[in-house]
C-alpha positions as CSV (number, residue, x, y, z in Angstrom):
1,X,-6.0,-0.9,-4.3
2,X,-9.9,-1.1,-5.2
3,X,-11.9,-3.6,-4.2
4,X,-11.0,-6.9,-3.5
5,X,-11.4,-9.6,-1.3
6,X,-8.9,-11.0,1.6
7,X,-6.8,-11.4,4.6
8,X,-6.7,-13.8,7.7
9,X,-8.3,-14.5,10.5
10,X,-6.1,-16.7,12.0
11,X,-2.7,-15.9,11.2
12,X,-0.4,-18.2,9.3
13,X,2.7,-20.0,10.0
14,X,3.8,-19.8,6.6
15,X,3.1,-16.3,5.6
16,X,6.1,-14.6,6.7
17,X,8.5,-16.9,4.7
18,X,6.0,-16.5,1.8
19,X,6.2,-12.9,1.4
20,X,10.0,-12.6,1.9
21,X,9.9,-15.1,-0.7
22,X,7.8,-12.9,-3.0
23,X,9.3,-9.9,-1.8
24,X,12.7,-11.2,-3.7
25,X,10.9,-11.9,-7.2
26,X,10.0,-8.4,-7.5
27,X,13.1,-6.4,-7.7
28,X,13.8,-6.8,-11.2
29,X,10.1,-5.5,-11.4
30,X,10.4,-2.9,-9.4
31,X,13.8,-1.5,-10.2
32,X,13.9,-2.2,-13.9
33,X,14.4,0.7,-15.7
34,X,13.8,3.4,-12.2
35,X,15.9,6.0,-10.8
36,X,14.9,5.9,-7.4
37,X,16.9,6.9,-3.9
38,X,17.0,3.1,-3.0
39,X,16.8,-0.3,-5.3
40,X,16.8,-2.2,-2.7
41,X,13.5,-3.8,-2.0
42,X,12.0,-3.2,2.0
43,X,11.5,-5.8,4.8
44,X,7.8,-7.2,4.4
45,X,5.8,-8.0,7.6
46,X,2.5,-9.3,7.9
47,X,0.8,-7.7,11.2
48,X,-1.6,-9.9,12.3
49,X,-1.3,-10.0,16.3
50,X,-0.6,-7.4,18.7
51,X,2.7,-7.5,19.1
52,X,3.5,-6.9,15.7
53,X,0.9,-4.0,15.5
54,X,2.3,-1.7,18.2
55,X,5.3,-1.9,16.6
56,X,4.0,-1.5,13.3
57,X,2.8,1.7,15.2
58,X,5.7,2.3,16.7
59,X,7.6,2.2,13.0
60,X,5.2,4.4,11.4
61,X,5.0,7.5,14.2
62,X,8.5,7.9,13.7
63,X,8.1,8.9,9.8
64,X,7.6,11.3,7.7
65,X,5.8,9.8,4.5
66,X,3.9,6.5,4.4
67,X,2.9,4.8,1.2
68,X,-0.6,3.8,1.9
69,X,-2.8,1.3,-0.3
70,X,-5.9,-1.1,1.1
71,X,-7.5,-3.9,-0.7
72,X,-11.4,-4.4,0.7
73,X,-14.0,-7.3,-0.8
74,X,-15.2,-7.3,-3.7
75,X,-18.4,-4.9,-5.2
76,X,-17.7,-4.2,-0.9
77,X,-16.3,-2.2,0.9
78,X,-15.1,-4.1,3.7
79,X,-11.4,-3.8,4.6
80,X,-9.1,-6.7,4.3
81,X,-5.8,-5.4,4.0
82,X,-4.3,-2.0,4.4
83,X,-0.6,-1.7,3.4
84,X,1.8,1.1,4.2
85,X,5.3,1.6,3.0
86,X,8.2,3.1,4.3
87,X,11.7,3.4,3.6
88,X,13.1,0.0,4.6
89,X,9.5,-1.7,5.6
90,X,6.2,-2.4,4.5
91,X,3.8,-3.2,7.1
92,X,1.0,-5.6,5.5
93,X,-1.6,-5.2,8.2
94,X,-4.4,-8.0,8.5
95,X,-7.3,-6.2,9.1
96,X,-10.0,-9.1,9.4
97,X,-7.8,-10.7,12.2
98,X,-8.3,-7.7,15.1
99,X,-11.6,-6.7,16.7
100,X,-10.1,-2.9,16.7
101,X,-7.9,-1.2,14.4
102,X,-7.8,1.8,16.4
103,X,-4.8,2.3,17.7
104,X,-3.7,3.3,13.8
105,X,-5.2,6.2,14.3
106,X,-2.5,8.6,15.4
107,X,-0.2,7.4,12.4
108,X,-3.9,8.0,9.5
109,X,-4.8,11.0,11.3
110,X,-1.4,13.1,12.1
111,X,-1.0,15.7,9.9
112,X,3.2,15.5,10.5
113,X,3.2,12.2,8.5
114,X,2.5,12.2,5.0
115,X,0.4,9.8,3.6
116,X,0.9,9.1,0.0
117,X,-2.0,7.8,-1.9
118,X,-3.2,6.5,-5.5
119,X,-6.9,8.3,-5.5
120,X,-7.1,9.3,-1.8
121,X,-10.7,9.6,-2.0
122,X,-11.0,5.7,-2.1
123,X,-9.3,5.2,1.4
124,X,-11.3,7.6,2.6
125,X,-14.1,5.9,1.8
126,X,-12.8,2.8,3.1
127,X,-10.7,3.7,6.2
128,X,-13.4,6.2,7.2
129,X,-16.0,3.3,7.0
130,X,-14.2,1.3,9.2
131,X,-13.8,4.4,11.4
132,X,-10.7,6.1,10.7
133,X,-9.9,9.5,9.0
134,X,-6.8,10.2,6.9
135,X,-4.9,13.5,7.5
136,X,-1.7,14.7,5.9
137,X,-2.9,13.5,2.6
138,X,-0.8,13.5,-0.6
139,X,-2.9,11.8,-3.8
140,X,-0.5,11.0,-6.4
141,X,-3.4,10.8,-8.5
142,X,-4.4,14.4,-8.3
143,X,-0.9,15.6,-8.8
144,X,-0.6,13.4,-11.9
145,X,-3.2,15.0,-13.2
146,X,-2.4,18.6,-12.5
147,X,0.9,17.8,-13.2
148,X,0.2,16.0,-17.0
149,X,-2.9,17.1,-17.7
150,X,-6.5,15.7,-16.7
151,X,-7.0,14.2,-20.7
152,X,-3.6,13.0,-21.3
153,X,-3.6,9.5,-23.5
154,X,-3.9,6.6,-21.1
155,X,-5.3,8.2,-18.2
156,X,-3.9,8.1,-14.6
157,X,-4.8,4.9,-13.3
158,X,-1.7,3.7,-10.8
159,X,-0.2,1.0,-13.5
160,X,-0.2,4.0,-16.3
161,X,1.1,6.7,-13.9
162,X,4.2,4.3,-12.5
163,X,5.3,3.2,-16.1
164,X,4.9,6.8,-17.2
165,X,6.7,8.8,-14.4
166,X,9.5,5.5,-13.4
167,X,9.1,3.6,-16.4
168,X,8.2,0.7,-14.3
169,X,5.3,-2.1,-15.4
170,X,3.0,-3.3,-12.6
171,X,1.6,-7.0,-12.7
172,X,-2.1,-5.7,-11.9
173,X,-3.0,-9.4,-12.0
174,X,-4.3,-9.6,-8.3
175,X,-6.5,-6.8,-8.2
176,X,-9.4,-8.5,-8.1
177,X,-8.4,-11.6,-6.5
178,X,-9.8,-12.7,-3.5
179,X,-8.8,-10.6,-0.7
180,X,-11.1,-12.4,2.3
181,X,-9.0,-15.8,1.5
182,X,-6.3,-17.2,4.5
183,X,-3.5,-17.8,3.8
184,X,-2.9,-15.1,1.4
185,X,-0.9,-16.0,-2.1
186,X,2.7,-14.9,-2.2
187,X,1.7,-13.1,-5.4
188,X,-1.2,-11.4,-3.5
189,X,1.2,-10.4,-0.7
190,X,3.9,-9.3,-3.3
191,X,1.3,-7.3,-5.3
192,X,-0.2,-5.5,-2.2
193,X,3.1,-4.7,-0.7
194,X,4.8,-2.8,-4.2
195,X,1.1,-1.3,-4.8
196,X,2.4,0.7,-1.8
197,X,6.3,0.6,-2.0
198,X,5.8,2.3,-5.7
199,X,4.1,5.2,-4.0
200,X,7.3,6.5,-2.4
201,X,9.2,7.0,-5.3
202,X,6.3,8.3,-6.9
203,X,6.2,11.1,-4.3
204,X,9.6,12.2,-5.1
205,X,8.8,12.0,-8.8
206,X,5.7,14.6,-8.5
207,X,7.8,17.0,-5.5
208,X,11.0,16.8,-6.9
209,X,11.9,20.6,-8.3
């Protein structure tokens, strides 16, 4: 999340072997030390034509929850990249390399799907700028804080709240790496992808009980 730079406008022939590549070196990472429902880490797939996007779509309207993150340029807020996790996929979706991202609206906008989201108000901002509206929002960030208090030491940034609640460390490394760039890094695709993959099991964390 926040803003960043990158994405492709043409895509690459490489950069599906990449990220199943990086998707392997974060298990450990995610897993270590996390009770989850699954430790096993989801498919990763770069959408950056249309075939791939409708069934992207396609995926994502038969859900229930979605973990949803976006990287954007940075000090801009242009949108690069928006990721959304399910169960046994994360779509990676490439948004400098179609004209129209429109046809994501049913999955942002239905209220059936549950979006979950790291400060929610950010990808409104962003999504809403580039013409879509969320729906079916739950903000892990607002329920850490009603949950653990608004002052507690260490705030609730998305690194503090996963290590606290799953006892998991993210690599916030790429964060402010260039997010405009083609091809993207493997660790730029591995980063974006568990920046959203870390919101399901956070969701269960803050419902569960």
């Amino acid at each position: 999340m926040t803003l960043s730079v990158a994405v492709m406008k043409r895509p690459c022939p490489s950069l599906f072997s990449d990220i199943r590549g990086a998707s392997e070196t974060t298990t450990s990472t995610l897993t270590g030390g996390l009770s989850v429902k699954s430790t096993t880490i989801p498919a990763r797939t770069v959408v950056a034509n249309v075939s791939t996007l409708e069934r992207c779509v396609s995926r994502l309207m038969s859900a229930s929850r979605i973990g949803l993150d976006v990287e954007t340029e940075l000090y801009r807020p242009n949108l690069c990249l928006i990721q959304m996790a399910v169960e046994s996929e994360t779509f990676l979706v490439d948004a400098l390399a179609f004209s129209s991202l429109a046809v994501l609206r049913p999955v942002l906008e239905s209220p059936r799907i549950t979006k979950v989201i790291h400060n929610a108000s950010f990808e409104r901002r962003i999504l809403g700028h580039a013409g879509m509206a969320l729906d079916g929002v739950f903000d892990t960030l607002t329920a850490s804080r009603r949950q653990r208090g608004f002052r507690i030491d260490g705030g609730h940034g998305l690194a503090v709240v996963c290590e606290r609640e799953l006892g998991i460390t993210l690599n916030k490394d790429c964060q402010c790496s260039n997010w405009r760039q083609r091809p993207l890094s493997p660790r730029q695709l591995s980063y974006a992808a568990l920046d959203a993959e870390v919101l399901l099991p956070l969701h269960d964390r803050f419902t569960a009980g």
